[in-house]
C-alpha positions in Angstrom: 81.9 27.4 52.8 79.6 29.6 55.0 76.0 28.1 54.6 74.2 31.5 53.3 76.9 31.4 51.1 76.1 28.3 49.2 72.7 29.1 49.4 73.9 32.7 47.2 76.0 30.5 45.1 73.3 28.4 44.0 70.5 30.9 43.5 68.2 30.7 46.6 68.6 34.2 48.2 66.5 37.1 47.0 66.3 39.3 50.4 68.3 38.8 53.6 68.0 41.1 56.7 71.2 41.7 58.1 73.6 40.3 55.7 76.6 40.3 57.7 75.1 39.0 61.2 73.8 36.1 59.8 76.4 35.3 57.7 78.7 35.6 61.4 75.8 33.4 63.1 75.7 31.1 60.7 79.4 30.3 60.9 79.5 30.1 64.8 78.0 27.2 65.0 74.7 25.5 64.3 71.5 27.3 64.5 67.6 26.7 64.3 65.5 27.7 61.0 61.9 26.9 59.9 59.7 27.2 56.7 56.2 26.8 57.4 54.3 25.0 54.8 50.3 25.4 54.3 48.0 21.9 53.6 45.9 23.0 51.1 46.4 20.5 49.1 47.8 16.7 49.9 50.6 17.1 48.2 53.5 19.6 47.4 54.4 20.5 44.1 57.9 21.4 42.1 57.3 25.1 43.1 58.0 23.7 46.7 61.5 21.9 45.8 63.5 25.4 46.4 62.8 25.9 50.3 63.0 22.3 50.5 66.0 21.9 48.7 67.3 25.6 51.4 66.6 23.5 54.1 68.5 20.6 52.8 71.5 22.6 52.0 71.7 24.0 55.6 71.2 20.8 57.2 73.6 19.8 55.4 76.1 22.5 57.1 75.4 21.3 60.4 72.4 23.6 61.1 68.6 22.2 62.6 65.7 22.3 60.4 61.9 22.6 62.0 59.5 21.7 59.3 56.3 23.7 60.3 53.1 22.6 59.2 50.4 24.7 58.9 47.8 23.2 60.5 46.5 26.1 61.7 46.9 29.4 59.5 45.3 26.7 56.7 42.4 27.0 58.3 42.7 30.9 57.5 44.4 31.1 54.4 47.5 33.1 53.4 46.2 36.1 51.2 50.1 36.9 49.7 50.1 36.0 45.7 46.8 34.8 45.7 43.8 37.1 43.6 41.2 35.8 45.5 40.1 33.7 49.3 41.3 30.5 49.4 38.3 27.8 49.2 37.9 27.0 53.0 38.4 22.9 54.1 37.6 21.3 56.6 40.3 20.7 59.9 39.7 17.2 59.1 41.0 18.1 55.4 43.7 19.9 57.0 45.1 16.9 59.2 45.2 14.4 56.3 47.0 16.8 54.0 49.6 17.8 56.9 50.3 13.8 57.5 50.9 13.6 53.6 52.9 17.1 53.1 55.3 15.6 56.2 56.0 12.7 54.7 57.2 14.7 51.5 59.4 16.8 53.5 61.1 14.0 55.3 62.4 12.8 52.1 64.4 15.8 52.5 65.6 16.6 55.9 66.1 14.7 58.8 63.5 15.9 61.6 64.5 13.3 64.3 66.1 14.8 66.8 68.6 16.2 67.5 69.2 16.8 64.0 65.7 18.3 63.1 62.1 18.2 64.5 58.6 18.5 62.7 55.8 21.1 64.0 52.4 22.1 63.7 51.1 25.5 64.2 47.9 24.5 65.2 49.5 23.1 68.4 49.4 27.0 69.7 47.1 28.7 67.2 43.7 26.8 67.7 44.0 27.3 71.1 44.7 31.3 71.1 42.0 33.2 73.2 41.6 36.2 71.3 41.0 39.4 73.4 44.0 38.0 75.0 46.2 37.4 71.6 44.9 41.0 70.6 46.5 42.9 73.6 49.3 40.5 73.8 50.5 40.2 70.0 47.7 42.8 68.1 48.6 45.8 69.8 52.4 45.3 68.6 51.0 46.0 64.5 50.6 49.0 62.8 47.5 48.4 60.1 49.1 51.3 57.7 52.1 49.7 57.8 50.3 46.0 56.6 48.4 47.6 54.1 51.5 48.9 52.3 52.7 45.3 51.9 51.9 43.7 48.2 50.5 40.8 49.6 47.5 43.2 50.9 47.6 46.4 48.9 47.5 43.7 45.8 44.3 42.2 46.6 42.8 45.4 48.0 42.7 46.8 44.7 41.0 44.1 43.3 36.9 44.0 42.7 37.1 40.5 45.3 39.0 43.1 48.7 40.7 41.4 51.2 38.5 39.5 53.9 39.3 40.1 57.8 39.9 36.5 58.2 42.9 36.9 55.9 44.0 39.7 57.2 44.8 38.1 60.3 47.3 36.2 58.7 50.2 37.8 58.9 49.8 38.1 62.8 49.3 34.8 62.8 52.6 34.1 60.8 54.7 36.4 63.0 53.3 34.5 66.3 54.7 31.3 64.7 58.0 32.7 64.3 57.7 33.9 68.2 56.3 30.5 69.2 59.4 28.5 67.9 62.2 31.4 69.0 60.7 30.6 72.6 60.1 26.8 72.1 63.3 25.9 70.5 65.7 29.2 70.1 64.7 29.0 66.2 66.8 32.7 64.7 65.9 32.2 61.2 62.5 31.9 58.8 63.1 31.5 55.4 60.2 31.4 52.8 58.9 32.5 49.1 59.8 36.5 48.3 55.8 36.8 48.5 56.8 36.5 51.9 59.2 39.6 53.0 56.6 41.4 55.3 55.0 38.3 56.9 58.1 36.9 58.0 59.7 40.5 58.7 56.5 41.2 61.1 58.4 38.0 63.0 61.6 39.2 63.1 60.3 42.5 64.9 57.4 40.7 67.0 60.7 38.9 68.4 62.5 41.9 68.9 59.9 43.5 70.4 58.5 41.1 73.1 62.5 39.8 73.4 64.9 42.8 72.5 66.5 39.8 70.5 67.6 39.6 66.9 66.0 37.1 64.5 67.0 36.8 61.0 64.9 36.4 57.1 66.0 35.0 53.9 63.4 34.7 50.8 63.9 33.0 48.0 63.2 34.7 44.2 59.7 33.5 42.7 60.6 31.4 39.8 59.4 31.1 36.4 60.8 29.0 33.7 62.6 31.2 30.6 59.2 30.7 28.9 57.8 32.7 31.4 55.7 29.7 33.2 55.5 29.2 37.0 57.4 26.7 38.6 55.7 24.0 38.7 53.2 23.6 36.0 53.1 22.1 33.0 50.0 21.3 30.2 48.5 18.3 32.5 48.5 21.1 35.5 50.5 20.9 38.7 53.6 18.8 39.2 53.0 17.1 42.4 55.4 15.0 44.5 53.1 12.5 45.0 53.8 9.5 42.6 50.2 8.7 42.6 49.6 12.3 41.2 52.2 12.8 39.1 53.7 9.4 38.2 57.5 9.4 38.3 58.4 8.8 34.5 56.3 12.0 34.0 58.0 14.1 36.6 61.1 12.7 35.2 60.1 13.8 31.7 59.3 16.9 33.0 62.7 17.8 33.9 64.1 16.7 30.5 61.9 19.0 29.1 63.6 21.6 30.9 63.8 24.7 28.6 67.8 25.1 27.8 68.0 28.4 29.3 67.1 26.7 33.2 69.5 23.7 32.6 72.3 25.6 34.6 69.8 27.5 36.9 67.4 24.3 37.4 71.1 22.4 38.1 72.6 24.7 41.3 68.7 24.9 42.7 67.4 21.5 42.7 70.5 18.8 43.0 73.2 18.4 45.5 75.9 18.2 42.4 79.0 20.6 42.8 79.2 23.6 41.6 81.7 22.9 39.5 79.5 19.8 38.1 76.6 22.3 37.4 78.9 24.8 35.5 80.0 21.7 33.3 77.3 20.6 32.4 74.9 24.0 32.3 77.3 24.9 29.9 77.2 22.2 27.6 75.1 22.6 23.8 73.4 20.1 21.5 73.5 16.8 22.1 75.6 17.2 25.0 72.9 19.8 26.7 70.4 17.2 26.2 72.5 14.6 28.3 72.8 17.5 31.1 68.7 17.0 30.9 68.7 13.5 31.6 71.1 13.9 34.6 69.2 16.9 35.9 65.8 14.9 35.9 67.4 11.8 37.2 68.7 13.9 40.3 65.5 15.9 41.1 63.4 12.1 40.6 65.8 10.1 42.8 65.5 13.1 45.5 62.2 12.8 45.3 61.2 9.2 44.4 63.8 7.4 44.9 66.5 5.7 43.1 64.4 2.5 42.4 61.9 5.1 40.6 64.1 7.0 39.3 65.9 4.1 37.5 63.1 3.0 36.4 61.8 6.2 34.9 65.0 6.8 33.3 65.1 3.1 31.5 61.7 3.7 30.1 62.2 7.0 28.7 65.1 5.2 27.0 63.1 2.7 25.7 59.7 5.1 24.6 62.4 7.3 22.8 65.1 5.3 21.6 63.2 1.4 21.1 63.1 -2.1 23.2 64.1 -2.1 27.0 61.7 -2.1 29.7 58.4 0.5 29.1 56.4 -0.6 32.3 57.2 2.7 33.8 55.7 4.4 31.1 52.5 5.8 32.6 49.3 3.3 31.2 45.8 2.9 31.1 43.9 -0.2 30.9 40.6 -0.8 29.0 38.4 -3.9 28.3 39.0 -6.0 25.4 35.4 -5.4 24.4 35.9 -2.0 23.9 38.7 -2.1 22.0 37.1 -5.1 19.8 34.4 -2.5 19.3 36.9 0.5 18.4 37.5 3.3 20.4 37.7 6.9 19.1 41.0 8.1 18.9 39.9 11.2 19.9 37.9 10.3 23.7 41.5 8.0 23.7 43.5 10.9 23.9 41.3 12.4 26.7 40.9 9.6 28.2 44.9 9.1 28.3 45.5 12.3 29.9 47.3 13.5 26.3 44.5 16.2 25.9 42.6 18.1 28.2 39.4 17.8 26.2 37.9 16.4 23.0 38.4 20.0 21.3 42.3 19.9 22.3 42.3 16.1 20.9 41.0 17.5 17.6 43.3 20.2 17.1 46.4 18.0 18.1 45.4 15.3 16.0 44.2 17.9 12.7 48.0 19.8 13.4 49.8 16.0 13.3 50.6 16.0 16.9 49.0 12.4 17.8 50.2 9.4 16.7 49.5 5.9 17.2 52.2 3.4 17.7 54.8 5.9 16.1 52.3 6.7 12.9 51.0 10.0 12.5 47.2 10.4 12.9 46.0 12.9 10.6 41.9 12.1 10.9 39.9 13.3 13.8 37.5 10.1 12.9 40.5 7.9 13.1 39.4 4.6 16.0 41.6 3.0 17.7 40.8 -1.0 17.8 42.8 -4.5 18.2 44.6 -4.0 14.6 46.8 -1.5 16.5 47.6 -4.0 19.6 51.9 -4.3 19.8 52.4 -6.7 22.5 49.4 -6.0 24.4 49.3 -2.3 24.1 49.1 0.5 22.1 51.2 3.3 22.2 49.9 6.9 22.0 51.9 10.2 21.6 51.2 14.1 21.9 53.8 15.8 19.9 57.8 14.7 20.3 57.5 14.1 24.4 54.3 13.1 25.8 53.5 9.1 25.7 51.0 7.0 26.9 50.5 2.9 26.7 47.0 1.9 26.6 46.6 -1.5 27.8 44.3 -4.8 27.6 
């Protein structure tokens, strides 16, 4: 099958330029295609598993992945779906979040070559005179033309405007798309729908300074059938980073999968078969439920491993169903003395990560959403203390699917 394609099939294609040619270039033989990814943060999150999971799929069809760092347009901050400037960091910041962020997307792709490479804009943006990149690359933009993109026209309207630094970026984007079509003959960006005109300013800086054809793919925005972003859950963001998220809670996350994403959540984030997804996206009741488990166990190995995910899968067994192994179940330890000494039930909670804040911890506990070693708390005075110790631990719960082992 034709590598856009699959990527159709599956759900990953919002806008394409020139449908047909790419579709023809893609089945001529292999090609090279980037996504650029920002460190603003140390981490990815789920929201970032759909162009990882693009890139994956046309690796897998024989085609060469660049995974672009944004070393350098971090330091500016991309202005599209965001309602206010990015809180400026430090290069320094920048550097140790890039080193993290690659290490994410090599569990992915393969960027050894010759089957891939890894990048970093700030190679060839820190370096950029610029009188010299404003007649070279400026004089090639139109500023009614950007203006009239969302990603600026949004944040124009708003009280906060749109700061020159920002709107720099899309230049900046478009010369990173030039940079690697003269580097390494890259023909294809893909990236977020948010996207379209930064990446389409490429294609046409390309064909301007090259009389060469480039190509674009986005990728929908998602949000759950709740209506939630991608990504997010109560606790916050979902990273990748065991050490932020833990794996049995990104596994949990994934059973928790609202039954209306199952078949959706299936096609985008697992390598099972089409025909596999249809199966089991289709199933109801109990059987939907299993689909759950196999979905989270797929996106957890892909992005833990299948030590982790094994693991996370035995202890959500075990939390939900009784005995078998419950170390993977996320913990916190405490002294003895203050356990011996009683702990409110309510700073527990917080302290457990099961409530955002003492007020939360009341209203889950005075609505019977907290429960201590399987009973029901119903009094926001209720303490915790060594009475409620089961094999070293006590076990705390927020509602049906949120556990907790506090430790000695």
């Amino acid at each position: 099958m034709n590598a856009l394609d699959t990527l159709q099939e599956r759900g990953f294609v919002a806008q394409v330029t020139d449908h047909n040619s790419l579709r023809e270039r893609l089945g001529a033989g292999p090609i090279t295609y980037y996504i650029g990814f920002d460190p603003t943060a140390a981490s990815l999150h789920c929201g970032s598993l759909v162009p990882l999971m693009a890139m994956a799929h046309l690796q897998r069809a024989g085609h060469r992945p660049v995974g672009l760092v944004g070393g350098g347009t971090a330091l500016v901050g991309d202005p599209s779906g965001k309602t206010e400037m990015r809180q400026m960091l430090s290069p320094e910041a920048i550097a140790a979040n890039g080193e993290g962020i690659l290490a994410q997307i090599r569990r992915y792709l393969d960027l050894e070559a010759p089957a891939g490479m890894a990048a970093n804009n700030a190679d060839w943006l820190t370096g950029l005179k610029y009188i010299e990149f404003l007649r070279d690359i400026g004089r090639h933009f139109r500023v009614n033309e950007m203006i009239r993109a969302e990603a600026y026209r949004a944040r124009l309207e708003r009280e906060e405007g749109l700061s020159f630094i920002e709107f720099n970026y899309q230049l900046l984007q478009a010369y990173d798309y030039l940079m690697l079509y003269e580097r390494h003959g890259c023909l294809l960006q893909m990236g977020g729908d948010d996207q379209w005109s930064n990446i389409l300013a490429g294609c046409d800086l390309i064909r301007r300074r090259h009389a060469a054809q480039a190509y674009c793919v986005t990728f929908p925005l998602l949000t759950t059938a709740r209506g939630e972003k991608m990504g997010k859950s109560a606790g916050g963001a979902v990273w990748l980073d065991a050490e932020r998220t833990s794996p049995y809670d990104f596994f949990q996350y994934w059973v928790n999968t609202d039954d209306r994403d199952v078949r959706r959540f299936l096609a985008l984030f697992t390598f099972l078969p089409m025909d596999e997804v249809e199966r089991l996206g289709a199933a109801v009741g109990a059987d939907l439920n299993a689909s759950k488990r196999i979905l989270a166990y797929e996106v957890t190995r892909l992005a833990h491993g299948e030590a982790a995910a094994n693991a996370a899968r035995d202890a959500a067994a075990a939390a939900f169903g009784g005995g078998g192994d419950v170390s993977a179940i996320p913990s916190t330890r405490i002294d003895l003395a203050r356990l011996t000494a009683g702990i409110a039930l309510v700073e527990l909670l917080v302290e457990a990560g099961l409530a955002p804040s003492k007020g939360e911890a009341r209203r889950l506990i005075q609505q019977g959403g907290a429960y201590v070693n399987d009973h029901a708390a119903g009094d926001v005075q209720a303490r915790v203390g060594p009475a409620d110790l089961r094999d070293g631990a006590v076990i705390l719960r927020a509602g049906k699917k949120k556990i907790h082992r506090v430790l000695v």
